[in-house]
VEXVO-182648 format. One record per residue (C-alpha): residue number from 1; x negated, y, z; residue in three letters. Coordinates in Angstrom, 1 decimal. Layout:
BEGIN
R    i       X       Y       Z   aa
R  NUM       X       Y       Z  ALA
...
***
This chain:
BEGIN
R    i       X       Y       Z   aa
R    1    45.2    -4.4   -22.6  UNK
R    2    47.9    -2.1   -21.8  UNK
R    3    47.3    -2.6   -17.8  UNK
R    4    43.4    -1.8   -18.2  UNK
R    5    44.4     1.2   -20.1  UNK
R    6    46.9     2.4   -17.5  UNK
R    7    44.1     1.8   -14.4  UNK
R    8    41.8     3.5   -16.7  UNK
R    9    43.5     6.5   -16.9  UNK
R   10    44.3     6.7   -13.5  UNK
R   11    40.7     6.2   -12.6  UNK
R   12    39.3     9.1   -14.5  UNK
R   13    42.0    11.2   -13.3  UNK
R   14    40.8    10.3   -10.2  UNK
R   15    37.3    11.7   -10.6  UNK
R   16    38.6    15.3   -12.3  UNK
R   17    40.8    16.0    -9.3  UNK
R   18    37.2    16.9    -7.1  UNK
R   19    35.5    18.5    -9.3  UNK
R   20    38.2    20.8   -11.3  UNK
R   21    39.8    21.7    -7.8  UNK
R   22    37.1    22.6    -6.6  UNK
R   23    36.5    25.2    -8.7  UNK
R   24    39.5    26.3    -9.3  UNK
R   25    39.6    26.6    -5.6  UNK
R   26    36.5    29.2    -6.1  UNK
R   27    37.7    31.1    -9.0  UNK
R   28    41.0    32.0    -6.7  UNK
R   29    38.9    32.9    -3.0  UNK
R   30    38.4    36.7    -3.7  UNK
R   31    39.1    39.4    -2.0  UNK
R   32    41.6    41.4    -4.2  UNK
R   33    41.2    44.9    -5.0  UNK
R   34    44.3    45.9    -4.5  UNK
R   35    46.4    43.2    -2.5  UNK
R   36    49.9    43.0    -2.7  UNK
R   37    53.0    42.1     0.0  UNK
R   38    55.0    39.2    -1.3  UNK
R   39    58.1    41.4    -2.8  UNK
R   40    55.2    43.1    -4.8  UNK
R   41    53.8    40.1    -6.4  UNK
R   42    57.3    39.6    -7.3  UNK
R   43    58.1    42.1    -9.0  UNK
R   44    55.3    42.1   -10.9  UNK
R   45    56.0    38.6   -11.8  UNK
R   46    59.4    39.4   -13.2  UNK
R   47    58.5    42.5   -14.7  UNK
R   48    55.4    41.2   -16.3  UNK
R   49    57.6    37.9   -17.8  UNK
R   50    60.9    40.3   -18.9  UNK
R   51    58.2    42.2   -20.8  UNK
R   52    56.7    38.8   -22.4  UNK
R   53    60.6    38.5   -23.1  UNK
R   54    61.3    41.2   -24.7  UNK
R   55    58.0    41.3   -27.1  UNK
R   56    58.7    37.5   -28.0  UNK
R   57    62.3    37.8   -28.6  UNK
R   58    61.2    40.6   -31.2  UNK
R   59    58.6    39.0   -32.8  UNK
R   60    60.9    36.0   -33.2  UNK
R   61    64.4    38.1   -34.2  UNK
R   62    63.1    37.8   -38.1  UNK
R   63    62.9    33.8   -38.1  UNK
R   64    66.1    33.1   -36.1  UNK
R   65    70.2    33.8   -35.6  UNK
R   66    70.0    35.8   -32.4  UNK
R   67    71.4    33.0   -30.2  UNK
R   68    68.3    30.6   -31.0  UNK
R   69    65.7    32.9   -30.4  UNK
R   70    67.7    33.7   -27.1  UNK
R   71    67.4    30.2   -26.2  UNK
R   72    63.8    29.9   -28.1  UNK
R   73    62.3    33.5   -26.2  UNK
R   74    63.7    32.0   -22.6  UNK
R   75    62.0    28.8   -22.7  UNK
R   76    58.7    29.9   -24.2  UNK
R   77    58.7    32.7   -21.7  UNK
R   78    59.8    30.3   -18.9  UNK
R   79    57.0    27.2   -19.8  UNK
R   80    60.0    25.0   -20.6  UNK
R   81    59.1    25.1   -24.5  UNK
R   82    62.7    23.5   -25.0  UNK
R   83    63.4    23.2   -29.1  UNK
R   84    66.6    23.2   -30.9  UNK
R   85    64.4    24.2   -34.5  UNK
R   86    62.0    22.5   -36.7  UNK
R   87    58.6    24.1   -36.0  UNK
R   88    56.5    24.2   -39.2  UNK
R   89    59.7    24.6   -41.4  UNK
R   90    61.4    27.9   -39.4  UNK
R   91    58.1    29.8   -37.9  UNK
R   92    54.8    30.9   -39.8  UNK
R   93    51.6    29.6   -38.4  UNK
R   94    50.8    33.7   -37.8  UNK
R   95    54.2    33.8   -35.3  UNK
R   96    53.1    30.4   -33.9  UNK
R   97    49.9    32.2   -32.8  UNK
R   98    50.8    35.4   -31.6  UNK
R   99    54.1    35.0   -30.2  UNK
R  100    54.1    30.8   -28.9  UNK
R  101    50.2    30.0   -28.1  UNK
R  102    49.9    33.3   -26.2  UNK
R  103    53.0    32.4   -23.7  UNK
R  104    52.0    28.7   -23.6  UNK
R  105    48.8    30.3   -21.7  UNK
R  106    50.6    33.2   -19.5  UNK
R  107    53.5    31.3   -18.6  UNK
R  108    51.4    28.5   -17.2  UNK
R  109    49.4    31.4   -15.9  UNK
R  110    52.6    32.6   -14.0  UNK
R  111    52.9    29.3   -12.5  UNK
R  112    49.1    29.1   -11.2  UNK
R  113    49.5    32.7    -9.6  UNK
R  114    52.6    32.0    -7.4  UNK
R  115    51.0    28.2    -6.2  UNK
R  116    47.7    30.3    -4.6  UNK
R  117    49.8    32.8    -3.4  UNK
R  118    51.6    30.1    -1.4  UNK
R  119    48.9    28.4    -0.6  UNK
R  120    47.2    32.0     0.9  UNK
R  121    50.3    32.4     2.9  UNK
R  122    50.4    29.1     4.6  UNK
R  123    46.7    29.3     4.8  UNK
R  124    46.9    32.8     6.8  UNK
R  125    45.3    35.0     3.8  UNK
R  126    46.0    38.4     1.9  UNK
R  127    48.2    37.2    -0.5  UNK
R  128    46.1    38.7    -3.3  UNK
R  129    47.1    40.9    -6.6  UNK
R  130    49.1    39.0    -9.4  UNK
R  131    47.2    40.8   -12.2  UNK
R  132    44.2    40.1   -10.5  UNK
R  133    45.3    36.5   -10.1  UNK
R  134    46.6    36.5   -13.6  UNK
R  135    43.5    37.4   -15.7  UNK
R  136    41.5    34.9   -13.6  UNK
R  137    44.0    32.2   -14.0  UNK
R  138    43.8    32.4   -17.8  UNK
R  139    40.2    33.4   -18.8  UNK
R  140    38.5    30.9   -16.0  UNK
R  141    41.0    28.4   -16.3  UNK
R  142    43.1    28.0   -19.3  UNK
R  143    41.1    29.4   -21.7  UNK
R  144    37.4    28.0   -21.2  UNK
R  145    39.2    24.1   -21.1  UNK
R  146    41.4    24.9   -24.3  UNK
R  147    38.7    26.0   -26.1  UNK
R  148    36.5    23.2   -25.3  UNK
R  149    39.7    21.0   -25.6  UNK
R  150    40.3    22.3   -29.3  UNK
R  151    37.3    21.7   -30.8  UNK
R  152    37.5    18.0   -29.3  UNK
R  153    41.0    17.6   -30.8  UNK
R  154    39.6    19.0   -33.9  UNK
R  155    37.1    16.4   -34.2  UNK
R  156    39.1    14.0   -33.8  UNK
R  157    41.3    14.7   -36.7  UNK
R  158    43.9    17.4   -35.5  UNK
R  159    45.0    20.3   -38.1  UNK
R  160    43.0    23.6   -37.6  UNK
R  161    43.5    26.4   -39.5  UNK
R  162    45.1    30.1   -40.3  UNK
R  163    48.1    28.2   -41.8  UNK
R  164    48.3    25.5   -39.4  UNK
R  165    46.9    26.5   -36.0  UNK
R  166    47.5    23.1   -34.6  UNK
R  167    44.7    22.1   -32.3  UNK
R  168    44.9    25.1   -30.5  UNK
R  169    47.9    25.1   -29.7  UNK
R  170    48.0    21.3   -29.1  UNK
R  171    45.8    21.7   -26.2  UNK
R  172    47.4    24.8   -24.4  UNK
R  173    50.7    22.7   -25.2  UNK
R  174    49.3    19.8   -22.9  UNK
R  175    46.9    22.0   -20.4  UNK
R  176    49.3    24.5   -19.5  UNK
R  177    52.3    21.5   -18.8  UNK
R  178    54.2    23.4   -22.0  UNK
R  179    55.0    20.7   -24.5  UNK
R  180    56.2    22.4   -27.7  UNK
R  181    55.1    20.9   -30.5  UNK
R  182    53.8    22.8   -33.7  UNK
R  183    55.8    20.1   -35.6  UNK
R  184    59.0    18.9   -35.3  UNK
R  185    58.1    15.4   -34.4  UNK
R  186    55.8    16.9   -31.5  UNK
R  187    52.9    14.5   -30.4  UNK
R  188    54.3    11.4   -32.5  UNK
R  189    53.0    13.6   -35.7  UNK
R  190    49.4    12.8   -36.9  UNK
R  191    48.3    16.4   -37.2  UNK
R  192    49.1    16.9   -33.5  UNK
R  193    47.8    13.7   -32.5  UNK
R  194    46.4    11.3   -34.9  UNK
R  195    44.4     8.2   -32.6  UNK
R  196    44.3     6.9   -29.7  UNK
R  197    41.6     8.7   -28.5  UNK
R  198    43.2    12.0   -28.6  UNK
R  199    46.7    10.3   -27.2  UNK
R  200    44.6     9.6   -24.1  UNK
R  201    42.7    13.4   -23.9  UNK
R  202    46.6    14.5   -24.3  UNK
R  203    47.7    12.9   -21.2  UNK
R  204    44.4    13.4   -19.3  UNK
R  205    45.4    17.1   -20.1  UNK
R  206    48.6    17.0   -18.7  UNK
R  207    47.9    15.9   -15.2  UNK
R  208    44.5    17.7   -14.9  UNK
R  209    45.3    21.0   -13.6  UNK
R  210    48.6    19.8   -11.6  UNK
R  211    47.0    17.3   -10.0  UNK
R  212    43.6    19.0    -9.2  UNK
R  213    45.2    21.8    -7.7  UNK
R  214    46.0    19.1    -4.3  UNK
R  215    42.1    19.4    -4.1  UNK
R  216    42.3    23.2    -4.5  UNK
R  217    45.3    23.5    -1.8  UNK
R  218    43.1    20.9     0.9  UNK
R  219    39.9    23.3     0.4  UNK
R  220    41.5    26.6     1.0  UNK
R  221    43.5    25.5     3.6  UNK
R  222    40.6    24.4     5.3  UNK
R  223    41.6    20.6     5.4  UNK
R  224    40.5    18.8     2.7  UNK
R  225    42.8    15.8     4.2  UNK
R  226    46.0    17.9     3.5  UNK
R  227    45.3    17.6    -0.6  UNK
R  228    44.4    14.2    -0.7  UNK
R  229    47.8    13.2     1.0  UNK
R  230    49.8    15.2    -1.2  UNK
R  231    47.9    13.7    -3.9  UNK
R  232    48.9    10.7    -2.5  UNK
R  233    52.4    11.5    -2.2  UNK
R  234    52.4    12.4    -6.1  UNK
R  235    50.7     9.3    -6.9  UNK
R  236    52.8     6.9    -5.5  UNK
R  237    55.8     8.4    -6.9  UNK
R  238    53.7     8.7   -10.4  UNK
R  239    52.4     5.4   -10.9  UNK
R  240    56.3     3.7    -9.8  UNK
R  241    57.7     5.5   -12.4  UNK
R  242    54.7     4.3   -15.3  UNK
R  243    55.0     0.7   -13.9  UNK
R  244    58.6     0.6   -14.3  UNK
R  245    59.1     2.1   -18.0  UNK
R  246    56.1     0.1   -19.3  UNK
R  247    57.7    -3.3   -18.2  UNK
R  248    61.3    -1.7   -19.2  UNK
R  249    59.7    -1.4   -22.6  UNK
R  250    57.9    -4.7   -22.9  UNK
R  251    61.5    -6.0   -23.3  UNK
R  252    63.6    -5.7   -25.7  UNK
R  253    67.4    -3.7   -25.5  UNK
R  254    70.3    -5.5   -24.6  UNK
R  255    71.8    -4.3   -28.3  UNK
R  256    68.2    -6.2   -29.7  UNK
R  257    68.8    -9.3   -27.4  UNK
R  258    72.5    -9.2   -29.1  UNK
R  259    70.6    -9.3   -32.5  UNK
R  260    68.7   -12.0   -31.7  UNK
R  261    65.1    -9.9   -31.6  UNK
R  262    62.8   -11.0   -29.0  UNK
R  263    59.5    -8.8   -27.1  UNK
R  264    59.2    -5.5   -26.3  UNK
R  265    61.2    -2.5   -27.6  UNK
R  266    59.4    -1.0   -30.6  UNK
R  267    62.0     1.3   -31.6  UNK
R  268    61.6     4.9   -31.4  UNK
R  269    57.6     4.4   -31.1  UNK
R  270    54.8     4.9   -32.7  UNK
R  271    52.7     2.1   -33.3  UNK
R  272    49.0     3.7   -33.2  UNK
R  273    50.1     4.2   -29.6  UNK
R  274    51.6     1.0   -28.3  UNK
R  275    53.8     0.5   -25.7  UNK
R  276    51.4     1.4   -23.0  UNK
R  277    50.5     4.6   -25.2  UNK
R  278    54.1     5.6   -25.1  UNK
R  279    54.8     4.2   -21.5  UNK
R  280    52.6     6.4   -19.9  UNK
R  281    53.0     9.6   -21.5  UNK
R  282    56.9     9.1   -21.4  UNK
R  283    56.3     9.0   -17.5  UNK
R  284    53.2    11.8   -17.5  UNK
R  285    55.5    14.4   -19.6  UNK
R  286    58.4    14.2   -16.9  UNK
R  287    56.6    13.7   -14.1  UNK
R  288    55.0    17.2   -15.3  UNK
R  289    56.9    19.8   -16.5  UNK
R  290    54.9    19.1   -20.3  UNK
R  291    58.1    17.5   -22.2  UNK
R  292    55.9    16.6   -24.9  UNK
R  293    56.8    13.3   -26.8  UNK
R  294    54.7    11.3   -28.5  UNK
R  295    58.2     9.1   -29.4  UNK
R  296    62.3     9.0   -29.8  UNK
R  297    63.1     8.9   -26.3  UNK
R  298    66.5     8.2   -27.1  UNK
R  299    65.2     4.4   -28.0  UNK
R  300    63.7     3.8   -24.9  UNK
R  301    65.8     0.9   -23.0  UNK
R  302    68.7     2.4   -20.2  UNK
R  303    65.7     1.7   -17.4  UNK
R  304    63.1     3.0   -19.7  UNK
R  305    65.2     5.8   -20.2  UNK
R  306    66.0     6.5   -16.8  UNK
R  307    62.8     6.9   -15.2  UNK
R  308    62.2    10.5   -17.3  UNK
R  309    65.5    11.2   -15.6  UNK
R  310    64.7    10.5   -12.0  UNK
R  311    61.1    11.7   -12.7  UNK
R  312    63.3    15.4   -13.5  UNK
R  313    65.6    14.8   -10.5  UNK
R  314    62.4    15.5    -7.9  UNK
R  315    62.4    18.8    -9.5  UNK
R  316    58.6    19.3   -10.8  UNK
R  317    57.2    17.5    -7.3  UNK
R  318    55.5    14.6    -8.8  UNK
R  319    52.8    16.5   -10.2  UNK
R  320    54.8    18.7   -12.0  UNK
R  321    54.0    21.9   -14.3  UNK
R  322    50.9    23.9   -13.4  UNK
R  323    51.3    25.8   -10.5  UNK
R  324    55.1    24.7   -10.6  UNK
R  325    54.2    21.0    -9.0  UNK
R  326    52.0    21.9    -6.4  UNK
R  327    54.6    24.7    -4.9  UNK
R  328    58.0    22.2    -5.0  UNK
R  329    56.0    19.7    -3.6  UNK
R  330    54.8    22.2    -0.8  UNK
R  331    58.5    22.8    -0.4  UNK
R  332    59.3    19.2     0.1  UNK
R  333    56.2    18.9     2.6  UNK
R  334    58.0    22.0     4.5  UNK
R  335    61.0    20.2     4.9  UNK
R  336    59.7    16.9     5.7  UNK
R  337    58.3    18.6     8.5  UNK
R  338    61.1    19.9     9.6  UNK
R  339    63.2    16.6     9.4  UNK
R  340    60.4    15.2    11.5  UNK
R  341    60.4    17.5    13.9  UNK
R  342    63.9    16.9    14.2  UNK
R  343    63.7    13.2    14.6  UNK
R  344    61.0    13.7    17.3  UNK
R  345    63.0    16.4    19.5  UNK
R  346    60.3    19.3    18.9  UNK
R  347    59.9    22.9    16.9  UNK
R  348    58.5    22.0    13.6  UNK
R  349    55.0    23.1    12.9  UNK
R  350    52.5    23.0     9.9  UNK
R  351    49.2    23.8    10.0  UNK
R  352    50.0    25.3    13.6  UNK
R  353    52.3    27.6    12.6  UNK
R  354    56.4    26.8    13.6  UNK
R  355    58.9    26.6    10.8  UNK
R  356    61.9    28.6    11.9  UNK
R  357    65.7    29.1    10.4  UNK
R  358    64.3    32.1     7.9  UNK
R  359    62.1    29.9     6.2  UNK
R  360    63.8    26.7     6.2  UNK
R  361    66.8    28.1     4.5  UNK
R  362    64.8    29.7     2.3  UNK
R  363    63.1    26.3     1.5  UNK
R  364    66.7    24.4     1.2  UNK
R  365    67.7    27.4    -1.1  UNK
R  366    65.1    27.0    -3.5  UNK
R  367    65.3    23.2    -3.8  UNK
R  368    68.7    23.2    -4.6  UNK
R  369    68.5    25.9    -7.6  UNK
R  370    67.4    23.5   -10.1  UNK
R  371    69.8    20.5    -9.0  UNK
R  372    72.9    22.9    -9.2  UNK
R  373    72.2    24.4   -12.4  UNK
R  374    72.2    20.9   -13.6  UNK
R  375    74.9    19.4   -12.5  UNK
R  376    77.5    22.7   -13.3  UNK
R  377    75.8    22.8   -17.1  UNK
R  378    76.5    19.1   -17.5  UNK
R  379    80.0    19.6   -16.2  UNK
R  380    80.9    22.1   -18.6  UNK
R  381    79.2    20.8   -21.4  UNK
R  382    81.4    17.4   -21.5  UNK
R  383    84.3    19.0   -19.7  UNK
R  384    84.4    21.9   -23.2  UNK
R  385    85.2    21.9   -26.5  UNK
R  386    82.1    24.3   -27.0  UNK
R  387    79.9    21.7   -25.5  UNK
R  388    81.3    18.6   -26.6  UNK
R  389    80.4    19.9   -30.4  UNK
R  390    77.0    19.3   -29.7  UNK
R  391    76.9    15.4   -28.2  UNK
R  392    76.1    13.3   -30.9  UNK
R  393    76.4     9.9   -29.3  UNK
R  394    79.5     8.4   -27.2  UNK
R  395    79.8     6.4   -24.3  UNK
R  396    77.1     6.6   -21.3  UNK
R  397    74.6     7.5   -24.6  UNK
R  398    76.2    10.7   -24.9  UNK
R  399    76.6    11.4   -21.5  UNK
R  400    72.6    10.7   -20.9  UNK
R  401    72.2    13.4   -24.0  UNK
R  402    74.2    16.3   -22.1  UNK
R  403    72.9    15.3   -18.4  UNK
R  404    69.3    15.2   -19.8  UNK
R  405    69.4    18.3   -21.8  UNK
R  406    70.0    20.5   -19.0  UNK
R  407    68.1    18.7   -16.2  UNK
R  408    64.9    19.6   -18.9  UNK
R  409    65.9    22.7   -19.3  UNK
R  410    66.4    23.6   -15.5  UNK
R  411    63.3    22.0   -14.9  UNK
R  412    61.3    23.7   -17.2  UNK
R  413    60.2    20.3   -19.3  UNK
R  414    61.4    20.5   -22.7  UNK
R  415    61.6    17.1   -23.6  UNK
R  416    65.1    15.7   -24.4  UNK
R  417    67.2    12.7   -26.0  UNK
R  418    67.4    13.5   -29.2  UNK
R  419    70.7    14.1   -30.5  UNK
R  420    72.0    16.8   -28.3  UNK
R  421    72.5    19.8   -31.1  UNK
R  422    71.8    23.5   -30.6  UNK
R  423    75.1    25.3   -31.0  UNK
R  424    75.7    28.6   -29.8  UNK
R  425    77.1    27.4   -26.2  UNK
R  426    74.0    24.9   -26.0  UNK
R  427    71.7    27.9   -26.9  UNK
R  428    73.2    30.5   -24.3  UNK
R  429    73.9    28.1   -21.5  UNK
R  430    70.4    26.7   -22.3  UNK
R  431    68.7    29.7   -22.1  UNK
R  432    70.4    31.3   -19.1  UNK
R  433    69.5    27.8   -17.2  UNK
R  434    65.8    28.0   -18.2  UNK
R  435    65.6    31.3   -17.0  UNK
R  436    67.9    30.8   -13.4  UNK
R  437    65.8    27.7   -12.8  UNK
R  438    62.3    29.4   -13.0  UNK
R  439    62.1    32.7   -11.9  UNK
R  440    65.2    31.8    -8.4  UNK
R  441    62.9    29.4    -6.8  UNK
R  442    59.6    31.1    -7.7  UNK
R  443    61.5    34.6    -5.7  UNK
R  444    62.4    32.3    -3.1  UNK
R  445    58.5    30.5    -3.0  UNK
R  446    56.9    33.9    -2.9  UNK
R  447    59.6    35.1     0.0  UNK
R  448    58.2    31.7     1.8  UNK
R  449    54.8    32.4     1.7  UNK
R  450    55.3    36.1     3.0  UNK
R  451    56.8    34.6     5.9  UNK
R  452    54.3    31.8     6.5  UNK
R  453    51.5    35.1     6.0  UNK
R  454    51.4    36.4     9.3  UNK
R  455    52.4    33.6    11.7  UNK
R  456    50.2    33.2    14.5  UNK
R  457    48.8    29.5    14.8  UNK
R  458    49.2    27.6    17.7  UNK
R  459    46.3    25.3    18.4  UNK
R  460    47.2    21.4    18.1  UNK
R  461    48.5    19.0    21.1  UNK
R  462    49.0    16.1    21.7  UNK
R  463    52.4    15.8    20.5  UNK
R  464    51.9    17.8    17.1  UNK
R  465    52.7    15.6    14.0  UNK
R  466    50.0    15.5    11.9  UNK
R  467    50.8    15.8     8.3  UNK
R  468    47.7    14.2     6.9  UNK
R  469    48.5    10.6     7.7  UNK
R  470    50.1     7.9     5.8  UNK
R  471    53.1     8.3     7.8  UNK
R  472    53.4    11.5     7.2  UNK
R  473    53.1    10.6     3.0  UNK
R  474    56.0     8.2     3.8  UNK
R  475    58.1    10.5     5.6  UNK
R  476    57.6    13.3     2.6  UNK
R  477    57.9    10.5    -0.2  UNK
R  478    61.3     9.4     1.7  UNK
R  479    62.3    13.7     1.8  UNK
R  480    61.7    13.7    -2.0  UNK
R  481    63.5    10.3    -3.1  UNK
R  482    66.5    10.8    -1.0  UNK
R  483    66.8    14.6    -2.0  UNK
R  484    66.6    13.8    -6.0  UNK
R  485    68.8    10.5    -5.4  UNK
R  486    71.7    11.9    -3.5  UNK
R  487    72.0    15.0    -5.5  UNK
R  488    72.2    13.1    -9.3  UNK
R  489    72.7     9.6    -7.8  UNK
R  490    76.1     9.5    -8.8  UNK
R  491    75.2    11.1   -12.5  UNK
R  492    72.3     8.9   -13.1  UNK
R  493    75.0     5.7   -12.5  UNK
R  494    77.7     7.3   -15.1  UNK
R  495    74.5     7.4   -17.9  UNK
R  496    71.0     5.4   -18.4  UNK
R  497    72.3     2.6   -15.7  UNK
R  498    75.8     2.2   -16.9  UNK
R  499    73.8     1.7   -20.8  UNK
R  500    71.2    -0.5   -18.9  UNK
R  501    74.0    -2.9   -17.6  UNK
R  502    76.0    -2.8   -20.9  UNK
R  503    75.6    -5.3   -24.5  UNK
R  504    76.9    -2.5   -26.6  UNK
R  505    75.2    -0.5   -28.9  UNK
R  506    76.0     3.0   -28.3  UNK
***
């Protein structure tokens, strides 16, 4: 059953992609009243978000030392929704409302703005207004679904009301690829997500918009080929990564093998849910930028356990956060282009227009952000007193804990292995990585598709590389694996495999 439920799902996320990229494709082709050049919509963007910072960081200074709501305001504001607090025990349901539900929508917003304003530049268009783009991205987008979606969830058993605002949030939480959780136990509590049923609208939530938007990029590009094969490219990548937890997790842990326990690894899960339940959304919440949990995933097996890992390491391609996904994979397609023009002795093009040294170094620069914020966090976490106070496990355990904490946090995801404590270094080093790793590469997106604006296209020849072909998929699939595996390769081996390979129980 666990098989039929995983081709079920990816079925019926089949059929959305269509129909809600196409019209999210419609809401965003408008002629904007007052268009903006790509250092304008940034600067909007980061003055619009340090303002969400500021009024968050107030509203949240009575509930919280000043370091947590440093960390707390930075990944609310940055659609990371990273927790070191117990939700319904340190915030009121009123906070919950005004301050957390209203950035779960306009930081997903953010996200949605700056993927159509790359996709107008690449396409040739006026990149468009980001106040504009935002008031259309959350009133005929987020909102409409999430109020649809509440009263679904509601139905179906999930907490509403003035005290506990739960199903509205919940769906936001999921829709807009956020992932904190009213509770502290996030999706593995009944009043966030009580059946099956809603387990399966949760996920479906979380790869709708991210993975619809391939439709939206093919139609306003022009090509409705281009979508389908980054869709494809996603896929793949996607349904690797659920194939190999879910048989990871139908077997039990070297430590339960030691113990003499036999089938799969029930620990850490919730058994409403299954292992299929928990398999898949383990992979759907990394593979996005959600980070919600519907179980511990510090019990998942060392291979189980790494796949939320590499999922992170492709930094938000694989579907990724909405609006977040679409744009790294772009970047990924950018440079896949130009390792294959490389290969083939000609100027890289896409779409007809030629990549050149200003936009490929901005590309490079961007991808790299996230990776390096990781791997110098991680460093001085288990290198420092002040970090090493908040590693709760030992061995390649604890190691997994600090390497996974930041590579959420710089990937705006949220989820983590539980254990890794929220002391003041955590909080500040947290926080400053949530912020570094959202708003560097979104600058550095924006600058791309300023440059990619007003390029002239060159019709196609005969020795243009298509980038709508399976090879082409192969070629970009090959660009994101080697990129995420040669940059935490060698991190990756020091934690989950070196626990995978080992009898002890850490």
């Amino acid at each position: 059953m666990g098989w039929v439920q995983i081709v079920i799902f990816c079925a019926i996320l089949l059929a959305i992609v269509p129909l809600l990229g196409g019209y999210m494709a419609r809401v965003f082709t408008y002629e904007a009243r007052r268009p903006q050049s790509w250092k304008g919509y940034a600067f909007s963007v980061i003055s619009f978000s340090l303002l969400s910072w500021l009024m968050l960081f107030l509203i949240l200074a009575s509930r919280m030392p000043w370091d947590l709501n440093f960390n707390t305001t930075s990944s609310f504001v940055t659609n990371t929704n990273w927790q070191y607090y117990a939700g319904e025990t340190t915030l009121t349901g009123f906070i919950q409302m005004v301050g957390l539900a209203v950035q779960n929508f306009v930081s997903a917003a953010v996200g949605l703005c700056v993927a159509i304003v790359l996709i107008r530049g690449i396409a040739g268009r006026p990149l468009g207004n980001f106040f504009e783009d935002l008031t259309r991205a959350v009133l005929r987008v987020l909102l409409p679904i999430s109020v649809v979606g509440a009263l679904v969830l509601a139905s179906q058993g999930v907490v509403q009301s003035l005290d506990l605002p739960v199903a509205s949030q919940e769906i936001i939480k999921v829709l807009g690829t956020n992932g904190g959780g009213f509770f502290n136990v996030n999706s593995a509590m009944p009043f966030e997500n009580p059946t099956g049923l809603t387990n399966f609208l949760e996920m479906l939530a979380m790869l709708a918009i991210p993975a619809a938007l391939t439709f939206t990029y093919g139609r306003m590009v022009g090509s409705a080929r281009q979508g389908w094969a980054i869709f494809g490219v996603m896929f793949m990548l996607f349904a690797i990564g659920v194939v190999v937890v879910y048989l990871a997790e139908m077997q039990a842990t070297p430590a339960q093998q030691a113990a003499g326990l036999t089938g799969p690894n029930l620990e850490g899960k919730e058994l409403r849910f299954g292992t299929a339940g928990t398999a898949l959304w383990t992979a759907i919440t990394t593979a996005t930028s959600t980070g919600a949990v519907n179980g511990a995933f510090e019990s998942l097996t060392g291979l189980g356990g790494l796949i939320p890992m590499v999922n992170m390491s492709f930094g938000e391609s694989v579907f990724g956060g909405v609006g977040t996904g679409l744009y790294t994979m772009l970047l990924y397609v950018l440079l896949a282009v130009f390792i294959g023009g490389l290969m083939v002795g000609r100027t890289p093009e896409y779409l007809g227009k030629k990549l050149e040294a200003r936009e490929i170094k901005l590309v490079v620069l961007a991808l790299l952000v996230s990776p390096l914020l990781v791997l110098v966090a991680t460093s001085v976490a288990i290198a420092t007193d002040y970090g090493q106070a908040s590693i709760y496990a030992a061995g390649p355990q604890g190691f997994s804990e600090s390497l996974y904490a930041y590579m959420s946090q710089a990937n705006n995801n949220g989820s983590a292995f539980a254990g890794y404590t929220g002391l003041t270094f955590a909080d500040l080093v947290g926080g400053l990585v949530m912020l570094l790793g959202r708003f560097v590469p979104i600058v550095l997106t924006l600058a791309i598709a300023g440059a990619m604006l007003n390029k002239r296209v060159a019709p196609a020849g005969l020795g243009t590389m298509r980038t709508d072909t399976p090879t082409f998929a192969g070629l970009t699939i090959g660009t994101v694996v080697i990129v995420g595996a040669l940059t935490f390769l060698p991190a990756l081996l020091l934690g989950p495999v070196v626990q995978g390979l080992t009898t002890q129980l850490f």
